[in-house]
C-alpha positions in Angstrom: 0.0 0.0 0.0 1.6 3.4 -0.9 0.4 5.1 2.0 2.6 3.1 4.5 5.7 4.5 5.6 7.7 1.6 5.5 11.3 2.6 5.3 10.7 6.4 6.2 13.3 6.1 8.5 14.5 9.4 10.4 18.3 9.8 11.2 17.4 13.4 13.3 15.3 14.6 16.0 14.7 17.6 13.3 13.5 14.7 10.9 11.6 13.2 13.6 9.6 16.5 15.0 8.9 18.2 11.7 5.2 18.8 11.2 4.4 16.2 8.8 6.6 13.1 9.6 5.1 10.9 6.7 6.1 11.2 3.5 2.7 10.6 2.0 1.0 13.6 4.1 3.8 16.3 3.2 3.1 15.9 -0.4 -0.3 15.7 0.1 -0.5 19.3 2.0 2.0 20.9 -0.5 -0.5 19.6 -3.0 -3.3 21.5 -1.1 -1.1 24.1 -0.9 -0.4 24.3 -4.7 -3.7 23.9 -5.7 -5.1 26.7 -3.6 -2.1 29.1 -4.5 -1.9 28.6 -7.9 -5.1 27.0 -9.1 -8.0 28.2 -7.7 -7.6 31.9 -8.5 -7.4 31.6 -11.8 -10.8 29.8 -11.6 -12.7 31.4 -9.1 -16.1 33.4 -9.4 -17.9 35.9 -7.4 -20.4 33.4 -6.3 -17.5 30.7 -5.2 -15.8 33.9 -3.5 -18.4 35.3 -1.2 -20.9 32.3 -0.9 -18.2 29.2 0.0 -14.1 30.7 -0.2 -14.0 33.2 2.2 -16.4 32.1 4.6 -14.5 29.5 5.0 -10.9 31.1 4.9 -12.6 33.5 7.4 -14.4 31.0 10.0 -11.0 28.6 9.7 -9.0 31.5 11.2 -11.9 32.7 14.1 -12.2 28.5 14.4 -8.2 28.0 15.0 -8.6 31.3 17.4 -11.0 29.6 19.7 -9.8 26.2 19.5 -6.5 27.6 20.9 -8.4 28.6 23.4 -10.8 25.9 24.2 -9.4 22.6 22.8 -5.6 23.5 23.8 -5.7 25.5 27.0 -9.7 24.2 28.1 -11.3 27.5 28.5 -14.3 27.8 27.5 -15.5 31.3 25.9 -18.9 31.8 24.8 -17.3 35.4 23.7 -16.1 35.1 20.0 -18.7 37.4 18.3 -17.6 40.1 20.7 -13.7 39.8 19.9 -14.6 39.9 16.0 -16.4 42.5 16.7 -13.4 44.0 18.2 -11.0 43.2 15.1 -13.8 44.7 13.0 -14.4 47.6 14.5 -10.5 48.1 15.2 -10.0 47.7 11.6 -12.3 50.3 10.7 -11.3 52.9 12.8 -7.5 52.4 11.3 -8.5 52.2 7.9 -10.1 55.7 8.3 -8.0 57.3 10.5 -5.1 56.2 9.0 -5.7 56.0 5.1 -2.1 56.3 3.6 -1.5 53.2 6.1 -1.7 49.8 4.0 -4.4 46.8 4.6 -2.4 44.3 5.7 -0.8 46.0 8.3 -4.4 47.2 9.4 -5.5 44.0 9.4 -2.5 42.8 11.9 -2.9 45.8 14.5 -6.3 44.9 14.7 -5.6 41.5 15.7 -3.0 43.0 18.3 -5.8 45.8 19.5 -8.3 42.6 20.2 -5.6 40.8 21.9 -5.0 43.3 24.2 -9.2 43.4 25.0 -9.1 39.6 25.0 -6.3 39.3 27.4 -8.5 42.2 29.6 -11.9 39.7 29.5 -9.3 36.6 29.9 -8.1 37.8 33.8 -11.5 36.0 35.4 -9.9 32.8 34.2 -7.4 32.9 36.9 -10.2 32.6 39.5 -13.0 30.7 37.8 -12.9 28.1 35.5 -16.1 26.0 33.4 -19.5 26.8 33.5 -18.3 30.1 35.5 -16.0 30.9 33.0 -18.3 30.7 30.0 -20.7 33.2 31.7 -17.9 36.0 31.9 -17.3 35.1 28.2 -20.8 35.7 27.6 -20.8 38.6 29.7 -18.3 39.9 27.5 -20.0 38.7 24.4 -23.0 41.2 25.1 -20.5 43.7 26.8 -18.8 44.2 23.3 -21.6 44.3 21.1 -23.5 47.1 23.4 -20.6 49.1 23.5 -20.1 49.0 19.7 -23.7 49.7 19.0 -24.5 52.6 21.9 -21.3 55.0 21.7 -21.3 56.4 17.9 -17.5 57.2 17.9 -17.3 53.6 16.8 -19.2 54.1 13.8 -17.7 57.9 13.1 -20.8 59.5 14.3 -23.0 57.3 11.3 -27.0 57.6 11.1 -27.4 54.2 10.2 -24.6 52.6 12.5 -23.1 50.6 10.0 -19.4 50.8 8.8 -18.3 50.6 5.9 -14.9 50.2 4.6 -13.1 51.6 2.2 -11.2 50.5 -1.0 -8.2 49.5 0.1 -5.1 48.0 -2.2 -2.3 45.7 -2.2 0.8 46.4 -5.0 -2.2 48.5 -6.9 -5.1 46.1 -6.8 -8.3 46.4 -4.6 -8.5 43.8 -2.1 -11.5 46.2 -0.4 -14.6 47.8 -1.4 -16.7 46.9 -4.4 -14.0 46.8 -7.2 -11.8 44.9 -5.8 -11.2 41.5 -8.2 -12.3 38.1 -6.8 -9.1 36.1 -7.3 -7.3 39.6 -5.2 -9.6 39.4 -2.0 -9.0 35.4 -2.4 -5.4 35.4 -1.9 -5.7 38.2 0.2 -7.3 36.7 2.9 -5.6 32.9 1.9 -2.4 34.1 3.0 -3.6 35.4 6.5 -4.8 31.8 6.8 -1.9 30.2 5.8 0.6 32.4 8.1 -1.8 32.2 11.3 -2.3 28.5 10.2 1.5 27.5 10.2 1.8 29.7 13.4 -0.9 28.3 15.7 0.5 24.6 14.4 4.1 25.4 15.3 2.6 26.8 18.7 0.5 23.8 19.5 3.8 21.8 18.9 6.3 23.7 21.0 6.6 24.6 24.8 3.8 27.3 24.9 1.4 24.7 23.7 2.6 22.4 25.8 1.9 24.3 28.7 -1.4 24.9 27.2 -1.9 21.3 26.9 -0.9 20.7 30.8 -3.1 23.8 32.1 -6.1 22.0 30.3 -5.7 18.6 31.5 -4.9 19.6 35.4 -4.0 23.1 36.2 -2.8 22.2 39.8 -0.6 19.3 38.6 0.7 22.4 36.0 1.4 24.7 38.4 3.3 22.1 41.1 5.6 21.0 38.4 6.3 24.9 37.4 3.8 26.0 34.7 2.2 29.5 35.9 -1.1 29.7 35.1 -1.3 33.7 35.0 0.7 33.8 32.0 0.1 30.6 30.3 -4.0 31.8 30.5 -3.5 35.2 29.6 -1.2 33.8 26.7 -3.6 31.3 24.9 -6.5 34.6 25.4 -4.3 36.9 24.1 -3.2 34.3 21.0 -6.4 33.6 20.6 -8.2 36.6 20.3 -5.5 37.8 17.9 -6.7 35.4 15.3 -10.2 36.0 16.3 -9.8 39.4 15.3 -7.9 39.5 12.2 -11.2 37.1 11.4 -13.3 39.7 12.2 -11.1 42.5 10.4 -11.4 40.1 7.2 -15.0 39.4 7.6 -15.5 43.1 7.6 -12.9 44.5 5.1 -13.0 42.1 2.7 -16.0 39.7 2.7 -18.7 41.9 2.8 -17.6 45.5 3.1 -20.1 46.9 5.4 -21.4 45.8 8.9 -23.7 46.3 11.1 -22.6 45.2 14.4 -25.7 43.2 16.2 -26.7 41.6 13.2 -23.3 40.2 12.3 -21.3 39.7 16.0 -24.1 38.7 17.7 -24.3 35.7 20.0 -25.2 33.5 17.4 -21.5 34.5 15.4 -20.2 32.4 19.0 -21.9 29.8 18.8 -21.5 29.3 15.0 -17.7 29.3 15.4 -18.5 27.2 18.5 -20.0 24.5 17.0 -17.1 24.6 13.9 -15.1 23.5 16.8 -16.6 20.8 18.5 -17.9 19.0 15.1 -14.3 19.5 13.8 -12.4 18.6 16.9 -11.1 20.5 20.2 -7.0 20.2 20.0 -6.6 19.9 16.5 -5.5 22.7 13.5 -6.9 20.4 11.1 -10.5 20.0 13.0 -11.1 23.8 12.7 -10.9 23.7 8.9 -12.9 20.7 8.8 -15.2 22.2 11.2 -15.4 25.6 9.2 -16.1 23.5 6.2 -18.9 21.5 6.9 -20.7 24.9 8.4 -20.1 26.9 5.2 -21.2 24.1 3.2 -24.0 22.4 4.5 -26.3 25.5 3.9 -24.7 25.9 0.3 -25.5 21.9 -0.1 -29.0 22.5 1.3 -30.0 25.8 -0.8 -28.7 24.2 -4.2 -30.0 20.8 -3.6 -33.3 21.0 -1.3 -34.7 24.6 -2.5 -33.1 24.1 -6.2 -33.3 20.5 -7.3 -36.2 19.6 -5.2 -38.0 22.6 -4.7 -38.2 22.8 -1.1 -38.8 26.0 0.8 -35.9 28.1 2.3 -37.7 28.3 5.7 -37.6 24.5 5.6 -34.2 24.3 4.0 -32.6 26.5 7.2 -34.8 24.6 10.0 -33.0 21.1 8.7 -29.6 23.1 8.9 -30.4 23.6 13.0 -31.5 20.3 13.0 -28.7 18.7 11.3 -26.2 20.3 13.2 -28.0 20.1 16.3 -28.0 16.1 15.8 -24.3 16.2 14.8 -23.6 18.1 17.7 -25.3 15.5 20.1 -23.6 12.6 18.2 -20.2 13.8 17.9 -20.1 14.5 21.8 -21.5 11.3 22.6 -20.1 8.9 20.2 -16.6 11.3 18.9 -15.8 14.1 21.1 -12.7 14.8 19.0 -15.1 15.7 15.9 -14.6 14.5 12.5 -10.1 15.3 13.2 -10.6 12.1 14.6 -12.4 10.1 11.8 -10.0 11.2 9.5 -7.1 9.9 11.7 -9.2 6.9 12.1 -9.7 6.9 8.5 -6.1 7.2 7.7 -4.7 4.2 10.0 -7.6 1.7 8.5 -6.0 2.9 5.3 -2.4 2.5 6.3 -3.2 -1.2 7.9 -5.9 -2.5 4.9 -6.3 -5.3 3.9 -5.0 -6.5 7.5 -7.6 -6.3 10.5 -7.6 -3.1 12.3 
């Protein structure tokens, strides 16, 4: 069976500890890689861009973000909406107070100006932990959107309250506003997930994620052994609500343009990235893009197939999303509590071992 790595000896610890070990799944990544580099823009239409690309580019980085912060460090926050609300708002405020100043570096101090907030709203989780915590996440979640919808310097004094952003470009091409290019706002936002991406895996891998790792499983065994749970907290807040908000600086800036702050960060933004975590599996990089997937596609699946090859309604079309996530939910914490990263490893060693038993 080509997949087995029989004979992939190592000779180094480098060899050893690189990211992808087996032969078989580095080429199948720089593949991946490849394709979505040097393929897909050349391709790509506005309906593929706004309807399935950057939703998911966008929801993969907010998904990573929060699985940093649940499935590695076990924190729960029920505050999501409210960071990306911070990134988006932070983002616009830069963009028009500072216009000579160019995207991407917008984009980056706006994931540092949520980190800061999140590290702020991250200082209960040195006294309380679980059910508790989640509240003050929540807290924060309603906190953030109130504050963004009630003092109007947010929104530069607007009648309407929305922001809007605008154009915006990168070596002379629009990745903001409505003329930017598909294939531009694309790679644009590709390459913040590929950098965060490679980042939050090196993390995961190395001594700050495994200090992560040891605060989640027991945080007093942690701290005996020398582990300090101020910083290594404040740390996986402050990482993850940086990704969180460069997610919500790219949802705002480059997928649609204009928000409007209750309507897009509200509580139900948390629990959608929420759930792209726990289908696609706590403690895993590869879970949130799987996660982030299936959520951007099963309602693309359902509107083409139920409301446009059968004919179905679209109130009946979005009631089976709910319940078909709601199911998946149940199942996947009852049956796979590691979420579909898990199948696929599963998937990988039946693969590996066929046609001998498992």
């Amino acid at each position: 069976m080509f997949y087995r790595e029989v004979g992939d000896f190592k000779t180094s610890y480098a060899e050893d500890q690189q990211t992808f070990p087996i032969a078989f799944d580095r080429w199948r990544y720089y593949v991946v890689i490849a394709v979505a580099f040097l393929v897909i823009p050349f391709i790509i239409n506005d309906y593929w861009e706004k309807s399935v690309l950057l939703p998911f580019l966008v929801f993969s980085i907010a998904a990573i973000g929060l699985n940093i912060l649940t499935g590695y460090c076990g924190q729960v926050s029920l505050g999501t909406g409210g960071f990306m609300a911070v990134g988006a708002y932070a983002c616009y405020k830069l963009m028009t107070g500072f216009p000579e100043l160019n995207i991407f570096f917008v984009v980056i101090l706006s994931g540092f100006v949520t980190a800061a907030v999140g590290m702020v709203f991250g200082l209960p989780s040195l006294r309380i932990k679980g059910f508790y915590l989640a509240v003050a996440t929540l807290a924060a979640q309603f906190f953030l959107v109130w504050l963004f919808n009630k003092v109007p310097w947010f929104y530069n004094y607007s009648a309407s309250g929305q922001i809007n952003a605008p154009e915006r470009t990168v070596f002379g091409i629009a990745v903001t506003g409505a003329a930017s290019p598909s294939w531009a706002t694309y790679l644009f936002c590709l390459v913040f997930v590929f950098a965060l991406a490679w980042a939050a895996r090196n993390m995961t891998r190395g001594p700050l994620g495994r200090k992560w790792m040891a605060i989640r499983d027991m945080d007093i065994a942690a701290e005996i052994i020398g582990v300090s749970p101020l910083s290594t907290k404040l740390t996986a807040f402050a990482v993850s609500s940086f990704f969180i908000g460069i997610a919500g600086a790219l949802y705002f800036s480059v997928w649609f343009g204009a928000v409007e702050v209750t309507e897009a960060f509200g509580i139900n933004q948390s629990f959608r990235v929420l759930f792209m975590v726990i289908l696609g599996g706590l403690g895993s990089i590869f879970g949130s893009f799987a996660g982030a997937a299936f959520l951007v596609l099963l309602p693309v699946f359902l509107k083409n197939v139920m409301v446009g090859a059968l004919g179905w309604s679209t109130a009946i079309a979005a009631n089976l999303e709910l319940v078909i996530v709601g199911g998946l939910i149940v199942f996947f914490l009852i049956a796979e509590p590691h979420g579909l990263a898990a199948l696929w490893r599963t998937a990988k060693e039946k693969l590996r071992l066929w046609p001998f038993p498992y």
